[in-house]
LUMDREN-259177 format. One record per residue (C-alpha): residue in one letter; x, y, z. Coordinates in Angstrom, 3 decimals, m for minus. Layout:
! residues N
ATOM  aa        c1        c2        c3
ATOM   A         X         Y         Z
...
This chain:
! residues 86
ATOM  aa        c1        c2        c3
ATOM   X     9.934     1.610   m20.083
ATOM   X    11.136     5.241   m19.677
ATOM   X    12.621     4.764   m15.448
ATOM   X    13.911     8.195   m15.332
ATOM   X    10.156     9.111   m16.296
ATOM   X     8.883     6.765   m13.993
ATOM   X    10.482     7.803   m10.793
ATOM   X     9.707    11.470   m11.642
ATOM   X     5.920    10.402   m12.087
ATOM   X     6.082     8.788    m8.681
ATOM   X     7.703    11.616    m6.888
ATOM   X     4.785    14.086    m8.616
ATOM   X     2.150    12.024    m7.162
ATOM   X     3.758    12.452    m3.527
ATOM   X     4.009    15.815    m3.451
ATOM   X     0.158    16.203    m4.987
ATOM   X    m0.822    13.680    m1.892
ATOM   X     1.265    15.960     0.553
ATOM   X    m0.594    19.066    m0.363
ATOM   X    m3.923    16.657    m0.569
ATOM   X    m3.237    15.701     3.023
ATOM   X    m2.994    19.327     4.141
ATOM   X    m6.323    20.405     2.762
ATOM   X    m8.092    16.850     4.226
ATOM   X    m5.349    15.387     6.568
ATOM   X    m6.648    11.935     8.102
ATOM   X    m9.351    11.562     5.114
ATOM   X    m8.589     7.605     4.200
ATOM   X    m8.259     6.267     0.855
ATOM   X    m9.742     4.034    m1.991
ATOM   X    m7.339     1.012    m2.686
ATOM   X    m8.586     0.452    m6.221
ATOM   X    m7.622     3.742    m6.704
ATOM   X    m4.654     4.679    m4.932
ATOM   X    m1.361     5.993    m5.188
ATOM   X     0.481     2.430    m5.665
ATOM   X     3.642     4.194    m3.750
ATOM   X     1.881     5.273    m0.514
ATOM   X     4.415     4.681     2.147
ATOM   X     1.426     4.637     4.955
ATOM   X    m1.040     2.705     3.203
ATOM   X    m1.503     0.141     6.215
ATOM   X    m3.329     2.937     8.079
ATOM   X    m4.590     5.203     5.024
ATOM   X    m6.026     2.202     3.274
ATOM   X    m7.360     0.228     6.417
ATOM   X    m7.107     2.641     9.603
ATOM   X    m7.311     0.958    12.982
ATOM   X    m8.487    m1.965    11.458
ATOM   X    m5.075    m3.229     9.892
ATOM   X    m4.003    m5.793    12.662
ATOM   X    m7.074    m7.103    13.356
ATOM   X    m7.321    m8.166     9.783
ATOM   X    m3.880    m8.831     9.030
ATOM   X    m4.513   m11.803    11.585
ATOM   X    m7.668   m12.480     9.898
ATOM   X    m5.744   m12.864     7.038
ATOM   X    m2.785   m15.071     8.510
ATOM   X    m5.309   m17.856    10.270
ATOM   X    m6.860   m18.042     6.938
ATOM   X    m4.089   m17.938     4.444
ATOM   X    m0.586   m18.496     6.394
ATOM   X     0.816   m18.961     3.028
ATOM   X     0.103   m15.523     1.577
ATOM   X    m1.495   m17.426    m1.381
ATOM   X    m3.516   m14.434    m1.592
ATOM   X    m1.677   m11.508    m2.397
ATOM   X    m2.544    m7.774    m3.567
ATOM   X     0.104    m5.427    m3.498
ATOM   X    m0.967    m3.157    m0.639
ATOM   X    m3.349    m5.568     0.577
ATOM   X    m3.145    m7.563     4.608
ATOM   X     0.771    m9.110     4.811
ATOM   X     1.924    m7.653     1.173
ATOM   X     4.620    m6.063     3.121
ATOM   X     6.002    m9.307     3.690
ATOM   X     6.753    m9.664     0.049
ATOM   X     9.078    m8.459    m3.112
ATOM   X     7.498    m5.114    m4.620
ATOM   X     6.408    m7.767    m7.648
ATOM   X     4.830   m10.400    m5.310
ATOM   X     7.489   m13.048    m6.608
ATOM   X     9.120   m13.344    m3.379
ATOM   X     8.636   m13.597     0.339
ATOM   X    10.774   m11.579     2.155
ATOM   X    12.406   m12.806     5.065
């Protein structure tokens, strides 16, 4: 894996979503299809509605058994999903 390429990649894709936002600021997003860096995906990706079901999601599963990177409680976890963070 090229890194050097990688991290230039990622910082493309931010500055594409900055201008993005400017044209259609507050427009949401598609999480099958997102930009996997997005720093604000809590409220890009699920809006008002985040906390709500982020408690959904810890009555159900306390144990994060269930876990998508960007998805409810991934930001309690290792950018791989190997480790709970503390």
């Amino acid at each position: 894996m090229d890194l050097a390429a990688a991290h230039t990649d990622a910082h493309d894709i931010d500055l594409a979503a900055v201008e993005l936002r400017k044209v259609a600021p507050n427009a949401g997003s598609y999480v099958s299809e997102s930009n996997y860096f997005n720093r604000s995906w809590q409220s890009e990706y699920w809006g008002n509605n985040y906390s709500k079901l982020r408690a959904i999601k810890t009555k159900y599963d306390p144990d994060g058994l269930f876990f998508v990177h960007h998805g409810m409680g991934s930001e309690d976890w290792s950018a791989d999903g190997f480790t709970r963070l503390a």
